[in-house]
MDAnalysis code that builds the backbone (N, CA, C; Angstrom):
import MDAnalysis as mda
import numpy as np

u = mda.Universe.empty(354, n_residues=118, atom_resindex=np.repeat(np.arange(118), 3), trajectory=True)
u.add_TopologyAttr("name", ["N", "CA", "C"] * 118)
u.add_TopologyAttr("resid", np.arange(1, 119))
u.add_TopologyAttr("resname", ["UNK", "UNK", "UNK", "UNK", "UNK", "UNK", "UNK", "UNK", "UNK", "UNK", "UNK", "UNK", "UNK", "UNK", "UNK", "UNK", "UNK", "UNK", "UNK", "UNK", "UNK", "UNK", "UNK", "UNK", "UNK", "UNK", "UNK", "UNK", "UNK", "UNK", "UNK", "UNK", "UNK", "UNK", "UNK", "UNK", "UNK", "UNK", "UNK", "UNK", "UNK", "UNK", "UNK", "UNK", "UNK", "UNK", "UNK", "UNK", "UNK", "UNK", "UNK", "UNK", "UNK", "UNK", "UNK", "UNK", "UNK", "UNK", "UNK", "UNK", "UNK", "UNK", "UNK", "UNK", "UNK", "UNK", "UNK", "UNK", "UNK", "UNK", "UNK", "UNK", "UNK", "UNK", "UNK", "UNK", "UNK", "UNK", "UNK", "UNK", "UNK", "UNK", "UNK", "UNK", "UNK", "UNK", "UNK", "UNK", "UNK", "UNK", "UNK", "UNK", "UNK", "UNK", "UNK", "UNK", "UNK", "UNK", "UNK", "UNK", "UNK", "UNK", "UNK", "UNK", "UNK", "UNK", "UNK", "UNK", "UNK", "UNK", "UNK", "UNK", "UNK", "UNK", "UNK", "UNK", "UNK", "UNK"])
u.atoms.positions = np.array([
    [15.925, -12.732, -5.725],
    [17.047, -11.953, -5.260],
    [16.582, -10.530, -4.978],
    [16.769, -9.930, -3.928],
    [16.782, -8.602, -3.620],
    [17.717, -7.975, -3.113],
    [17.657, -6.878, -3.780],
    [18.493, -5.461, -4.243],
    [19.191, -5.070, -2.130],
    [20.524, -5.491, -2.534],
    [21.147, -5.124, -0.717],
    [20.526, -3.743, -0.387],
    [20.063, -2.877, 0.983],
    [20.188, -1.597, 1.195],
    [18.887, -1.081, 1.017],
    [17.650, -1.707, 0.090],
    [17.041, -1.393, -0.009],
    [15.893, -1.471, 0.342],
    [14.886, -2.965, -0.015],
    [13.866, -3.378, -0.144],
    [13.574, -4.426, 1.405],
    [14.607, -4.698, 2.182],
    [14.503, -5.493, 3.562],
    [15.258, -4.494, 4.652],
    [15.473, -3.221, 3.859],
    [16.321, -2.355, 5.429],
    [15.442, -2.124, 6.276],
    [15.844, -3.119, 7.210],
    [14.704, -2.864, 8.334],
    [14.871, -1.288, 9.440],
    [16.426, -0.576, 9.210],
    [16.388, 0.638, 9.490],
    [15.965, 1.758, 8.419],
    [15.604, 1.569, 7.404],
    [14.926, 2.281, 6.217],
    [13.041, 2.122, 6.609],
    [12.498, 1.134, 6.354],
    [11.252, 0.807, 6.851],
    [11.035, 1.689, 7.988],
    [12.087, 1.724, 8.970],
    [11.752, 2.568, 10.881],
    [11.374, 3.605, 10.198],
    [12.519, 4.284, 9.590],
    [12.207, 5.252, 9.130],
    [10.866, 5.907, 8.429],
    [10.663, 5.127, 7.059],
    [9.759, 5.518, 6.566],
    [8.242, 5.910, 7.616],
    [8.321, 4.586, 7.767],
    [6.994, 4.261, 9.379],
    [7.369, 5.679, 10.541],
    [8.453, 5.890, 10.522],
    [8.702, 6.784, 11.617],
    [8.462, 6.398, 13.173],
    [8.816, 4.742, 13.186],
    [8.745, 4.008, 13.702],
    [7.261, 3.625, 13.976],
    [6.636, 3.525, 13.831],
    [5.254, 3.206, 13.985],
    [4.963, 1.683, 13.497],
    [4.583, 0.678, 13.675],
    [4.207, -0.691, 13.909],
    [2.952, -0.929, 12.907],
    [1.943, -0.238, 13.383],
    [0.318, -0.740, 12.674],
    [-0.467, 1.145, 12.165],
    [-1.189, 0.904, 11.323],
    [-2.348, 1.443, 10.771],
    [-2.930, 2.377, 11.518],
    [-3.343, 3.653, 11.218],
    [-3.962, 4.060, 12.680],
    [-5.367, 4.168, 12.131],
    [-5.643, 3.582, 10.608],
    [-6.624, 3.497, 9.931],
    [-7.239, 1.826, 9.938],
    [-8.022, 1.101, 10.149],
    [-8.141, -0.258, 9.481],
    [-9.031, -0.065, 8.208],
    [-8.478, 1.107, 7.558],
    [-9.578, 0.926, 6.131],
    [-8.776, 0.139, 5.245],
    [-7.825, -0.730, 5.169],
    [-7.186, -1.052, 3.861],
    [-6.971, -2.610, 4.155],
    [-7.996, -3.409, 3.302],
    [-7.054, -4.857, 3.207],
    [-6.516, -4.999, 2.205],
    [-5.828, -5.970, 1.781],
    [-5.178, -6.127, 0.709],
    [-5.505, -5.881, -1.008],
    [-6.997, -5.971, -0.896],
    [-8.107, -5.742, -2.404],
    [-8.443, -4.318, -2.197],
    [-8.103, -3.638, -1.276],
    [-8.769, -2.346, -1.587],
    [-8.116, -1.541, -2.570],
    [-9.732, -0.617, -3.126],
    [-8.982, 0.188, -3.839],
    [-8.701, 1.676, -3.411],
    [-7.358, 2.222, -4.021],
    [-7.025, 3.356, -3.747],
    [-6.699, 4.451, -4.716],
    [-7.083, 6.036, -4.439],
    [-7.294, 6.430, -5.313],
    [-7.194, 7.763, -5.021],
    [-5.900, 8.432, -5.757],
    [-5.348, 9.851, -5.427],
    [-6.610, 11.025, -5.763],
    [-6.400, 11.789, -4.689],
    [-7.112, 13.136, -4.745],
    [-6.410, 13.734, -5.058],
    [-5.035, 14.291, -4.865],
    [-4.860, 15.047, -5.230],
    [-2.762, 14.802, -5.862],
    [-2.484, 16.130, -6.225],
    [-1.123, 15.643, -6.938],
    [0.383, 15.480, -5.360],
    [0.927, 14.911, -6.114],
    [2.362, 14.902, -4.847],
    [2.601, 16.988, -4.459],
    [3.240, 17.162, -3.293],
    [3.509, 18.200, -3.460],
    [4.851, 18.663, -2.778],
    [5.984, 19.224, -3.348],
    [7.383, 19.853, -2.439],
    [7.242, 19.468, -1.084],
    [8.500, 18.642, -1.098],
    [8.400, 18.464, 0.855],
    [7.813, 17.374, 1.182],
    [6.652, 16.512, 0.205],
    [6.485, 15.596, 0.814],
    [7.532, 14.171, 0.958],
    [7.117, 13.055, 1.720],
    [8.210, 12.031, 1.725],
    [7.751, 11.292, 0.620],
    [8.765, 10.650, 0.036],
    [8.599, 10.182, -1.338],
    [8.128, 9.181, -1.668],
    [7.876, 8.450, -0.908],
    [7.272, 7.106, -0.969],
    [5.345, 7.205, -0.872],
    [5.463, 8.596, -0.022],
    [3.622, 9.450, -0.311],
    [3.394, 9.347, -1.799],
    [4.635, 10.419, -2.295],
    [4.355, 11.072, -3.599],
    [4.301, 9.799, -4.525],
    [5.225, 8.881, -4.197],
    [5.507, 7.403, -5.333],
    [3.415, 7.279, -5.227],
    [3.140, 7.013, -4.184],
    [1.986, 6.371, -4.117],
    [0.716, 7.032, -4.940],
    [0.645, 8.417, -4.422],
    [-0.148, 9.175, -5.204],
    [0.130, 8.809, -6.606],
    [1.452, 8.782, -7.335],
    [1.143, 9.215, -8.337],
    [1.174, 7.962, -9.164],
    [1.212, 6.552, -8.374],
    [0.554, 5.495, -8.810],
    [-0.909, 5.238, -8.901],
    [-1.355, 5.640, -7.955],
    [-3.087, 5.081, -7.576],
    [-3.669, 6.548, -8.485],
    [-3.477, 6.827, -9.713],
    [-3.921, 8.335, -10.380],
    [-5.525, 7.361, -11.220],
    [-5.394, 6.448, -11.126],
    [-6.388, 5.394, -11.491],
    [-6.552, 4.162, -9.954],
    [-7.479, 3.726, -9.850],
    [-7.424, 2.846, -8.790],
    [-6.998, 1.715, -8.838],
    [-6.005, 1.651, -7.599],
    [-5.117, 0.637, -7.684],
    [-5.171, -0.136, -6.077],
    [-4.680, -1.516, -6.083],
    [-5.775, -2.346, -5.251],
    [-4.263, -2.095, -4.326],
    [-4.050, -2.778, -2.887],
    [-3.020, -2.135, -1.536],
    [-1.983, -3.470, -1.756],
    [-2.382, -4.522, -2.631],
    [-1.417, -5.308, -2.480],
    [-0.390, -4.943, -3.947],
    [-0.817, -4.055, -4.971],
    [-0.175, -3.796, -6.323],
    [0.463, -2.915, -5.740],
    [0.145, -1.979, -5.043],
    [1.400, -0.873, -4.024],
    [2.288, -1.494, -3.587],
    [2.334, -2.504, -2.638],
    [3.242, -3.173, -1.867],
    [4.003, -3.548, -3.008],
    [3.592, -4.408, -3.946],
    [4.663, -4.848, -4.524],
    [5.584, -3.998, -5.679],
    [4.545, -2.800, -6.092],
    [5.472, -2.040, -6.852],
    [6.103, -1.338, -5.765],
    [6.009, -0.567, -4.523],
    [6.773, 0.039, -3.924],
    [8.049, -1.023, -3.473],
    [7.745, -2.381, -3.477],
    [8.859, -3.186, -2.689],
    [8.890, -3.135, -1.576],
    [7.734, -2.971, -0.870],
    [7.610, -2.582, 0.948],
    [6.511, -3.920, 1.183],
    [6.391, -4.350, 2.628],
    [5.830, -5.349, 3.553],
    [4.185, -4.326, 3.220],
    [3.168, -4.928, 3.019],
    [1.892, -4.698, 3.272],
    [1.748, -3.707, 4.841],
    [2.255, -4.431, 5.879],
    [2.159, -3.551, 6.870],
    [2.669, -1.655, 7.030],
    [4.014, -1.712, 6.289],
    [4.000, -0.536, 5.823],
    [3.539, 0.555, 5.027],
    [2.881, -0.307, 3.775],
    [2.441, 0.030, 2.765],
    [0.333, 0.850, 3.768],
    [0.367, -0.164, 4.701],
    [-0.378, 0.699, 5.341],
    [-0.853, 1.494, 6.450],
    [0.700, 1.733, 6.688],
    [0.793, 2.953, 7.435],
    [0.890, 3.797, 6.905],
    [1.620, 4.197, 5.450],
    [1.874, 4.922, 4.537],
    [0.464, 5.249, 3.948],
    [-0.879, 4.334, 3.512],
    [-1.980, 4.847, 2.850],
    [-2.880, 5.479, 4.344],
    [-2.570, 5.324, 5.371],
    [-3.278, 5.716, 6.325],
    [-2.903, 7.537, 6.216],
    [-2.046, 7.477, 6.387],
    [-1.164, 8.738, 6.671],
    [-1.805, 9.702, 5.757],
    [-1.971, 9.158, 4.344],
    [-2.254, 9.591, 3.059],
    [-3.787, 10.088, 3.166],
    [-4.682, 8.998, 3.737],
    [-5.914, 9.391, 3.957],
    [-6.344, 10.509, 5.048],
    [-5.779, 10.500, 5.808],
    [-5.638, 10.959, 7.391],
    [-5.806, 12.667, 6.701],
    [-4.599, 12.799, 5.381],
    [-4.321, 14.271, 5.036],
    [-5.124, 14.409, 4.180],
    [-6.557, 13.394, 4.041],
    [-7.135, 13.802, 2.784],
    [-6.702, 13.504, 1.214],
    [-5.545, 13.171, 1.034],
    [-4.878, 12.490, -0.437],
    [-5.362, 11.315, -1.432],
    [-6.381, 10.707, -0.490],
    [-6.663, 8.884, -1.327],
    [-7.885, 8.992, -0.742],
    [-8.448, 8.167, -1.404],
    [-9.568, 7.885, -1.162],
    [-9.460, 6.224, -1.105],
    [-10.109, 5.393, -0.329],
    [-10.226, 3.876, -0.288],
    [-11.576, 3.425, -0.572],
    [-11.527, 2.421, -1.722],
    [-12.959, 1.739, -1.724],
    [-12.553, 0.363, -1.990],
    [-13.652, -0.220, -1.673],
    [-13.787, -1.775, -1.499],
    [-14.340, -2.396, -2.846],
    [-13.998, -2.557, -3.188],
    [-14.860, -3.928, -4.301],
    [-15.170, -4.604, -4.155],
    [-15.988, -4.866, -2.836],
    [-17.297, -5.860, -2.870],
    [-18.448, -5.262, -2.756],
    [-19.127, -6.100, -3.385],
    [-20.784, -6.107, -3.666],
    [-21.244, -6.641, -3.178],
    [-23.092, -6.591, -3.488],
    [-23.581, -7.264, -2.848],
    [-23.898, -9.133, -2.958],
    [-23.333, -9.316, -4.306],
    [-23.409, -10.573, -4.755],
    [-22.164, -11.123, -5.122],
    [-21.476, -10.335, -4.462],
    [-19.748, -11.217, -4.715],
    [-19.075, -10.986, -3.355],
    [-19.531, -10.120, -2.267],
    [-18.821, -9.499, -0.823],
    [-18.215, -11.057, -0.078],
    [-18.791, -12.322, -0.346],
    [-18.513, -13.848, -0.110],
    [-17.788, -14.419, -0.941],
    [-17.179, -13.472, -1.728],
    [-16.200, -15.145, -3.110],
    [-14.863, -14.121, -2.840],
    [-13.898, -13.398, -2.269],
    [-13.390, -12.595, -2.576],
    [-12.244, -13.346, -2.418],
    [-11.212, -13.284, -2.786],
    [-9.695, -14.269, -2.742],
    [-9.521, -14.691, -1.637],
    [-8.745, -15.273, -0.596],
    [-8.347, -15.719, 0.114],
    [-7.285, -15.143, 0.812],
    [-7.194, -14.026, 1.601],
    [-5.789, -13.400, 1.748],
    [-4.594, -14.369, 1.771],
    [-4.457, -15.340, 2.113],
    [-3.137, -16.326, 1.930],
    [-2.868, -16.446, 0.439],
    [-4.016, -16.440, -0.385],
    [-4.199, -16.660, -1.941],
    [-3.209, -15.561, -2.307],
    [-3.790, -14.081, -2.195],
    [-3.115, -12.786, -2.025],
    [-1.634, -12.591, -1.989],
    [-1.724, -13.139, -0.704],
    [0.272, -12.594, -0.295],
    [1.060, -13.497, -1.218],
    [0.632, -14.942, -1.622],
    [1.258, -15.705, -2.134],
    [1.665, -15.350, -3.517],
    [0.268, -14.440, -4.480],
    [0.817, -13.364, -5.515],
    [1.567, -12.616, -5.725],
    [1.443, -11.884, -4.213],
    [2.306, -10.680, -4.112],
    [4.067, -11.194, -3.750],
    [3.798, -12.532, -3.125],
    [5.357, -12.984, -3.749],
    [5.909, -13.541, -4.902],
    [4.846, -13.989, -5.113],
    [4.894, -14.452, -6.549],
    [5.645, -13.690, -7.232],
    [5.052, -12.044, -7.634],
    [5.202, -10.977, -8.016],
    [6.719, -10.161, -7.535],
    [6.994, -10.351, -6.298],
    [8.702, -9.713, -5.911],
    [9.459, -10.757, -6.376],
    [9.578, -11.642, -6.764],
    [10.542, -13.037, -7.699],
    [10.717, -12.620, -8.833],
    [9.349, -11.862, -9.098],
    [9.849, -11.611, -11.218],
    [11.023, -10.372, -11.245],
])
């Protein structure tokens, strides 16, 4: 069940996105990690500041999505934006002896619904 007004307003999402569709970054798949530089600050939009002041430890783009309650696609337009101003930093967790075993993105989203049910 999800919360009316909130978590599927597809005129809330325009917004946030500021209508914008895709990434203007492709640094973020779903395992990446992300990781605040610096603190939220007056004025910013809040869903920045939510993010920063989640990823204060590194936190992977699909644990955003689902704690923010936003579509992955937004979630990275929002870390693009973030990087763009210098705020996050993105790293990957693959290596050189695991860059081939890494989940399955279908594996992924299926968590991350998993995860909006609880």
């Amino acid at each position: 069940m999800t919360r009316p007004g909130r978590d599927d307003d597809p005129d809330r999402l325009y917004t946030v996105t500021k209508g914008r569709s895709r990434a203007a970054s492709q640094a973020f798949d779903l395992v990446t990690l992300v990781v605040s530089e610096s603190e939220p600050t007056a004025g910013m939009q809040s869903e920045h500041a939510r993010i920063l002041r989640m990823c204060q430890f590194p936190t992977a783009v699909v644990e955003i999505s689902a704690e923010l309650r936003m579509p992955i696609t937004v979630v990275r337009i929002l870390l693009s934006d973030l990087l763009d101003m210098g705020r996050i930093t993105a790293r990957h967790p693959r290596t050189a002896g695991t860059a081939n075993h890494l989940p399955d993105s279908n594996l992924l989203e299926q968590v991350l619904v998993g995860l909006r049910n609880l």
